[in-house]
N, C-alpha and C positions, 0 to 999 in steps of 0.2 A: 497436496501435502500439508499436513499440519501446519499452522503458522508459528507452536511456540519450539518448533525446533529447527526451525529455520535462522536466528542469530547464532547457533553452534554448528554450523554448517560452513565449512573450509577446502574446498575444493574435492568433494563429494564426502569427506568426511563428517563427521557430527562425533559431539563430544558423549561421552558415557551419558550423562544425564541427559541430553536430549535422547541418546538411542533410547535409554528407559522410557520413557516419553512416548518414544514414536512407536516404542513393540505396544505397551498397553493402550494405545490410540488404536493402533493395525489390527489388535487381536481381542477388540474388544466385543464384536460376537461372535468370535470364536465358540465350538463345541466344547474344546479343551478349555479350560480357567487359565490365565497366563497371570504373572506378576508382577509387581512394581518390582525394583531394583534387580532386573534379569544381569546389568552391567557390573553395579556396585556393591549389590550384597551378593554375601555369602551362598555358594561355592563361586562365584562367579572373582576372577582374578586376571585383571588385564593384565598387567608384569608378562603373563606367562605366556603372553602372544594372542589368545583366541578367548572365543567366549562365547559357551555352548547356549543353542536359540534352537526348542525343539529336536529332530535330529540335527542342527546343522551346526558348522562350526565356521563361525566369522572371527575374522582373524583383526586383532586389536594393532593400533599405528599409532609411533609417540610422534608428537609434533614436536616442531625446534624451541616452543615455549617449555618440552616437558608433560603438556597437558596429554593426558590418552584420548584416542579416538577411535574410532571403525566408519569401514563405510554404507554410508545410509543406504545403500543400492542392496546392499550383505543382507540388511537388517528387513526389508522390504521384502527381500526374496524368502527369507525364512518364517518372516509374519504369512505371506501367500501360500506357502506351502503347508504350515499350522491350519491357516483356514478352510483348507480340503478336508482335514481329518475328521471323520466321520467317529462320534462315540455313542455306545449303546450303556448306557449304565448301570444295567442288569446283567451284560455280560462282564464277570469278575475273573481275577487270577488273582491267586494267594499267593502272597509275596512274603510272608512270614510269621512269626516265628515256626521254624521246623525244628520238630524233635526229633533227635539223633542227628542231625545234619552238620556235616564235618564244616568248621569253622574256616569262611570264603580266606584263603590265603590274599596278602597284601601285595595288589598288581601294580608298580609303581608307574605302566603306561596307561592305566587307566583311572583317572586320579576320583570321579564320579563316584564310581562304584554308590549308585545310586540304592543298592539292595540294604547296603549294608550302612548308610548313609541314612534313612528312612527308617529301619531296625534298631538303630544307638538311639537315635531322637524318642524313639517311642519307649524302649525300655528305659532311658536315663532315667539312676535312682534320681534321691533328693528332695525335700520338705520346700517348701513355698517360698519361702527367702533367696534358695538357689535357683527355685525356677523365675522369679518377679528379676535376677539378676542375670539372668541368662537370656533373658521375654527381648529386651533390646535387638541380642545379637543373632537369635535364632535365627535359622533358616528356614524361612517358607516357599522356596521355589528351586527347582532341580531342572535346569537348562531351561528358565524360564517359566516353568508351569509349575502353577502352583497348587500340587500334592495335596496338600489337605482339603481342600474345599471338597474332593476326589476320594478322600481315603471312609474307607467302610470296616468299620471292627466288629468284630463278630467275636460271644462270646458262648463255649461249651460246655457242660456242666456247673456254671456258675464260676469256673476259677480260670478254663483256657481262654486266652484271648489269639485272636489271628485278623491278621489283619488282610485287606484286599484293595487292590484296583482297578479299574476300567484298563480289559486288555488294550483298547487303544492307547492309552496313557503306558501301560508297560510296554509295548511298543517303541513308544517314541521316547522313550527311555533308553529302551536296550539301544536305541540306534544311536542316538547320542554318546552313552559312552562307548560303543565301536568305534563312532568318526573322531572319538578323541583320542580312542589307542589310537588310530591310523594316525592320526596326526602328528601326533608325538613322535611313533615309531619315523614320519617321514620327516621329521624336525632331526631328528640325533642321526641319520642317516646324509641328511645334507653337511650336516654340523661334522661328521666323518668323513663325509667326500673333502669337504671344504679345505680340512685339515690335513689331507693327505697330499690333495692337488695345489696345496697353497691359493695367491690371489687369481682370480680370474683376469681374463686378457680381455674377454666384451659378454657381455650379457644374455642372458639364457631365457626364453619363456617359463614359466612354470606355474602348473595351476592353483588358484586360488582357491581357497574354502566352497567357492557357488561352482567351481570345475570349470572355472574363464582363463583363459591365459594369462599371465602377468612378466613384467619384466624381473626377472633374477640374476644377480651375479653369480652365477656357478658355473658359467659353459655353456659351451652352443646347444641348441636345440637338439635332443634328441628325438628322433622320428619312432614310433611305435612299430615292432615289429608282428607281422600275421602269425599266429602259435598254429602248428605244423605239426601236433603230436609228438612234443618232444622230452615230455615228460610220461609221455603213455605208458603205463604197465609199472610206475614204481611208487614203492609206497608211500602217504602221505606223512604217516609218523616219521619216517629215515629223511624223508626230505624237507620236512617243515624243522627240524633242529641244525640245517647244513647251516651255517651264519649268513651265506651271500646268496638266498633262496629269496631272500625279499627282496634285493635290489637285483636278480634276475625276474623276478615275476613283473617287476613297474615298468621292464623294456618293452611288454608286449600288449598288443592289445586284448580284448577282451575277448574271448575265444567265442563267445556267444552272442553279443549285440555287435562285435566288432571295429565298435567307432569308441568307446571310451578307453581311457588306458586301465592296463590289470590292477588291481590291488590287493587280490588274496587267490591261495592256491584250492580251488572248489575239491571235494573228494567224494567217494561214496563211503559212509557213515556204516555201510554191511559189510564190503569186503575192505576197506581200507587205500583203495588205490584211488591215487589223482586222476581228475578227470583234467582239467585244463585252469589257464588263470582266468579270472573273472575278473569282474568291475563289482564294485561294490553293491553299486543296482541291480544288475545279476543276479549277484550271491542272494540277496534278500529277497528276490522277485519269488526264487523257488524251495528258500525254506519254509517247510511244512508249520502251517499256523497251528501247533502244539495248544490241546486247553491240558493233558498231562501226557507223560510218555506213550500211550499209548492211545491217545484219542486227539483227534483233529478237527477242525473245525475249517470247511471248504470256503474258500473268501472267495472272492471275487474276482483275486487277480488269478484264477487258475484257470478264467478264460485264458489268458497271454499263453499260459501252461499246455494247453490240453484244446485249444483254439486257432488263433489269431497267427503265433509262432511254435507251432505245435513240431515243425520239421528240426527246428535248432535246437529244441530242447530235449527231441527225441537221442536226436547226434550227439549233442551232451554228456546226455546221461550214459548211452550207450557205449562212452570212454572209457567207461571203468572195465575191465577183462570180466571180470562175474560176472556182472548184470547182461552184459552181451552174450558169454555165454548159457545164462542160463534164459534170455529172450527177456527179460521183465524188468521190474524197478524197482529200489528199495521197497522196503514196506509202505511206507507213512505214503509215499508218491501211489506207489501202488491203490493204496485204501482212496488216497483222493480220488486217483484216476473213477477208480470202480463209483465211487460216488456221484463223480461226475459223468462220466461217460456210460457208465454197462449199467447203473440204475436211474438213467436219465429219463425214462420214458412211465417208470413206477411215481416220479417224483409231482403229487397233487397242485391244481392253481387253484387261485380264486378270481372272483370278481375283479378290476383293478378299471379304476380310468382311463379308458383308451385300450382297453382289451384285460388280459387278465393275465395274473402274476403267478409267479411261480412260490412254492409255501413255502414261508420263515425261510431258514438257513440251513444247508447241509453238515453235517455232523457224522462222522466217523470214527468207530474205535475196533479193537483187536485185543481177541486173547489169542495166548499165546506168541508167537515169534513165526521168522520165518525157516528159522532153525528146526523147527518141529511143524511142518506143514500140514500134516496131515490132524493135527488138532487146532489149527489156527482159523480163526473165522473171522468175519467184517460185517458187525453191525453199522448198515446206514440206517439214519435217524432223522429226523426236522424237527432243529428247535425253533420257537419262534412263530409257531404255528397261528397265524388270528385266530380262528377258532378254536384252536386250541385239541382240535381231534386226531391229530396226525402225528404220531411217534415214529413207532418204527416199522422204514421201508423195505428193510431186506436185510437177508442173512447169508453174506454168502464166502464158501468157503476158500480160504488161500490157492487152492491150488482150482479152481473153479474161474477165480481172479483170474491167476496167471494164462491161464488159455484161454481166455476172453482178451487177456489184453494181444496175448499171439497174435490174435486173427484179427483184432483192429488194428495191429500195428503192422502185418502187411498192406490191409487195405489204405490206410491214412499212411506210412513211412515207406514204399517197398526197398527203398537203396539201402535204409536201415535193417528191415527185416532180415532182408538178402545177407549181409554180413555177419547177422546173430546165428547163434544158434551153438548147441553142442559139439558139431562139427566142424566151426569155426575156432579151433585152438591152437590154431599152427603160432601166434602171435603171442601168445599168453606167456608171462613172466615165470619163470621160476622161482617164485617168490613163498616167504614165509607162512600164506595165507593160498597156497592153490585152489582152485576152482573144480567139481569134482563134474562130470557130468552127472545128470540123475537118470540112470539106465535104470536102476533095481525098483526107483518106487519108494524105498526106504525113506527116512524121516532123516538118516546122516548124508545122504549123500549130494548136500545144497553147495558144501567148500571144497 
């Protein structure tokens, strides 16, 4: 450990100035650029309990002097997890300005709002005097990382400007301000239990920002309960606005890794129905690494996906009544699968150290929808190519997909396969959004 933060060190805590200290010590060959004043400057506000450190959020403790602190152990575990992150700098997402783009409404649990935080700084009018009096206070780090070193502007017919960042860095962006709604939302839910059950009578575990148990006074421990399909078949819009859907989702555990507790209600994004609660690791593990609405980029972790726990995520998915009935998986999951599994064998190596590697990186997009099947197709592609000679691997049609993925997902899931199917409807909700079977062929008959 550092030696010059060791005199602010008080029974595992360290004072803001040493945590500064010890993140730009921890993360200084990091991929990502990190900041000085991740504690003290701007966005960064202990008063407000936490204080965002890449995705994570470490929760600030006032001492009996007054002085603020956090614990070094918080701060340690967030520099180690920064220093995995792998960034390609060539791979960009445009983060702004969009024209026509309806103006981000004001999320008061997510106080970051890192998009629109990065957008004010760059457009702020002003002549040289407002800026040389602003140069003090400005902000140059967003949960630690410091953005600009990072930021690439790009400009189109001499007058647009747009600006871009390394999807890694938008990444660990989006996740930061997620864990701080979460946090929030689970701060005013205690701060309501609290108030309702009055003082506590003995102390309650509860986890800490790093997901450790800590002493709480709010009540005894509650035990995580097994989710049993008890949300099956109803829709996520009607139930994500019930007010006590979020302090029933945190009683259970994670319907998928099943050892962390839930903290959001997972859905399918096609037909609208809850699949079960997740963990936040979860939730993130299987959203599709969007480069625009409808192109993906296959990462890495879709081993976990389509590999390693390929039976749990099948189960999953297969919660939603659509997708079970119609045997397959959203689009974006769908296009990954195909990329990864059904053009696995299309996909070129080279030379590599110790045998030979597979080319650049898989890449997927779609015209069309799965609303209109019969015009929708899946280009895979390899960006990233060394040589530079390899585009595009295949072209293959939605509904060409979907009966490939059929006949892998008896042979890789049959408990699953067995349950799908158009004949399997005895279960299916009566809901706003029915599921049709597709007997005709037709291009309508997917809902």
């Amino acid at each position: 450990m550092s030696e010059r933060v060791m005199p602010g060190r008080t029974d595992g805590l360290i004072t803001l100035g040493a945590a500064d200290a010890l993140w730009v010590d921890l993360t200084a060959d990091s991929a990502v650029p990190t900041a000085a004043g991740a504690f003290t400057s701007c966005p960064a506000h202990a008063p407000a309990g936490y204080v965002l450190l890449g995705g994570h959020v470490v929760a600030t403790v006032r001492a009996s002097g007054g002085q603020w602190g956090v614990a070094e152990a918080a701060v340690c575990r967030a520099a180690a997890e920064l220093n995995t992150v792998g960034m390609d700098r060539q791979d960009l997402v445009r983060i702004g300005p969009f024209r026509g783009a309806p103006r981000q409404e004001c999320d008061e649990e997510t106080p970051l709002r890192w998009r629109r935080r990065i957008t004010g700084e760059l457009q702020e009018p002003g002549g040289s005097g407002r800026a040389a009096r602003r140069e003090a206070a400005r902000s140059y780090h967003l949960a630690g990382i410091d953005w600009r070193q990072m930021l690439v502007e790009q400009t189109r017919d001499g007058t647009q400007r747009t600006w871009w960042l390394p999807r890694a860095v938008v990444r660990l962006l989006d996740a930061a301000e997620h864990a701080e709604a979460q946090w929030v939302q689970a701060a005013r839910t205690r701060q309501a239990e609290a108030a309702v059950t009055g003082p506590p009578s003995h102390p309650r575990q509860a986890p800490d920002a790093g997901g450790r148990r800590t002493t709480s006074p709010e009540g005894p421990t509650a035990s995580l309960r097994p989710y049993n399909g008890e949300l099956e078949g109803q829709l996520y819009s009607v139930l994500s606005r019930k007010p006590a859907t979020s302090r029933r989702v945190a009683g259970w555990a994670c319907a998928v890794c099943r050892t962390a507790p839930a903290t959001v209600l997972d859905h399918c994004h096609e037909h609208g129905y809850v699949r079960a609660p997740v963990c936040q690791s979860c939730n993130t593990q299987e959203r599709p690494d969007h480069l625009y609405s409808n192109d993906i980029r296959v990462a890495n972790r879709y081993t976990r996906l389509f590999h390693t726990d390929t039976g749990h995520w099948l189960r999953h998915w297969h919660r939603c009544p659509g997708c079970r009935a119609r045997t397959t998986l959203p689009l974006p999951h769908l296009a990954a699968w195909t990329a990864r599994i059904a053009c696995r064998s299309l996909r070129p190596t080279h030379p590599a150290p110790g045998g030979r590697k597979p080319c650049g990186v898989l890449r997927v997009s779609w015209t069309g929808s799965q609303n209109a099947p019969r015009s929708c197709l899946l280009t895979v592609t390899v960006d990233f190519c060394p040589s530079g000679e390899h585009r595009v691997l295949a072209q293959v049609p939605y509904r060409e997909a979907t009966e490939r993925f059929r006949i892998w997902l008896a042979e890789t899931a049959p408990a699953v396969a067995a349950a799908a199917g158009p004949d399997r409807l005895d279960d299916l909700p009566a809901q706003i959004r029915p599921v049709i079977a597709d007997t005709s062929g037709e291009d309508t008959a997917l809902f």
